[in-house]
N, C-alpha and C positions, 0 to 999 in steps of 0.2 A: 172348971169347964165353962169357962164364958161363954162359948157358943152352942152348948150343950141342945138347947130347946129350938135352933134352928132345923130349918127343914133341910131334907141328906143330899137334894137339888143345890141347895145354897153351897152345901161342905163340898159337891162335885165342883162346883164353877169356882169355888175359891180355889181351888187345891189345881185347878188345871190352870188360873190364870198365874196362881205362882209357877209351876213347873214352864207353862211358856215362856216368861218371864226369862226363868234359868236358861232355856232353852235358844232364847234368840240371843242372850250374851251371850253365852256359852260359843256360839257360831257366826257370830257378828263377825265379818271382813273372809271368811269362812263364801267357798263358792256354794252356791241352793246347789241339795242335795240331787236336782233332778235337771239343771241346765246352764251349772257354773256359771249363773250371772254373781257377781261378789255382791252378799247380804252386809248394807249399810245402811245402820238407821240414821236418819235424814229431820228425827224431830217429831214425826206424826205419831199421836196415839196411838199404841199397839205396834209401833216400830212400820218399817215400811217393806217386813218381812214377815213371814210368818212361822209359829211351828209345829210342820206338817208329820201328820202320822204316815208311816207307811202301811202298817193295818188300821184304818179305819177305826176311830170312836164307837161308830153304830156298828159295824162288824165283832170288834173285837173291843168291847170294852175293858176286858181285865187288864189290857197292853195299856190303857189309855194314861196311865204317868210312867210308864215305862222309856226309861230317857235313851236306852237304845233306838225305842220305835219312834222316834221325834226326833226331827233334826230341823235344822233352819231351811225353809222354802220358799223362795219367792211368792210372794201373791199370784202372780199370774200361773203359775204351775200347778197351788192348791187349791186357787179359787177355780180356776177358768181351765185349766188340764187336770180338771178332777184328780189330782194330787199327783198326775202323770205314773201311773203303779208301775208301768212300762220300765221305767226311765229307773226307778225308786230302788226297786230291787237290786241291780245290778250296780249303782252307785254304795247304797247301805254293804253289799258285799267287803267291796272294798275300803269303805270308810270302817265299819269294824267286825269285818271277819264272816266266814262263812258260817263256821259255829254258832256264833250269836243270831246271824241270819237264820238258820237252821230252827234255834230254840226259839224266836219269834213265830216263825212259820210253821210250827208243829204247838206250839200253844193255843190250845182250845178248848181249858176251862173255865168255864162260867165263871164268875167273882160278883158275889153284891160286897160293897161298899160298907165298909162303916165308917160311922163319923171320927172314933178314933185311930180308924187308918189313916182315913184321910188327913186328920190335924198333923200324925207323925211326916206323908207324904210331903203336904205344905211346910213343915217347919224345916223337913231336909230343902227343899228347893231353896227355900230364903237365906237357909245356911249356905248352900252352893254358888248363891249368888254374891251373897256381902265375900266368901272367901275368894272368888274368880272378881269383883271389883276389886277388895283388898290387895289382890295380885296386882293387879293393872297400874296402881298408885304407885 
């Protein structure tokens, strides 16, 4: 337990910077989920996309590494169209299913966090990621 004695702030931002991580490869050349501009990272830190929830962090935090509820977003859509929820829903439909939409959108139990959720969370995302780079080679 290396990181055993960190604070559960730290094990949230680790765990969510991995899962974006997976999340913007995962959907790289992939159109944003809310205005088909094609998502390509271009070099800048954090990529020159982002990956937007369509519930809400501060809403719905138990969704919050749920890789259904994240998909690649343009900046301008999450930053500045307040994540466009408009647009989100109706794309997320069809990207994967209304079922899945459904169980997202009726999900609303509380969850706190542990740190050992979170490390298993984190270690699936970095695994998703080295096996989706692994592919790519």
């Amino acid at each position: 337990k290396l990181y055993a004695n960190r604070k559960l702030e730290w094990h949230l931002s680790r765990t969510q910077a991995a899962v974006n991580e997976y999340i913007r490869a995962r959907d790289e050349g992939k159109p944003c989920i809310t205005c088909d501009t094609i998502l390509i990272k271009a070099g800048r830190v954090g990529g020159d996309y982002d990956a937007g929830h369509c519930r809400a962090v501060a809403a719905a935090g138990h969704l919050r590494y749920d890789y259904a509820n994240i998909h690649g977003q343009c900046k301008h859509c999450n930053n500045w169209g307040a994540g466009k929820q408009g647009d989100y829903w109706p794309a997320l439909e069809v990207r994967i299913g209304r079922e899945e939409c459904e169980r997202l959108r009726n999900d609303n139990k509380p969850h706190k966090w542990t740190r050992d959720e979170l490390e298993v969370i984190y270690q699936d995302a970095k695994c998703k990621l080295k096996e989706l780079r692994d592919a790519c080679h």
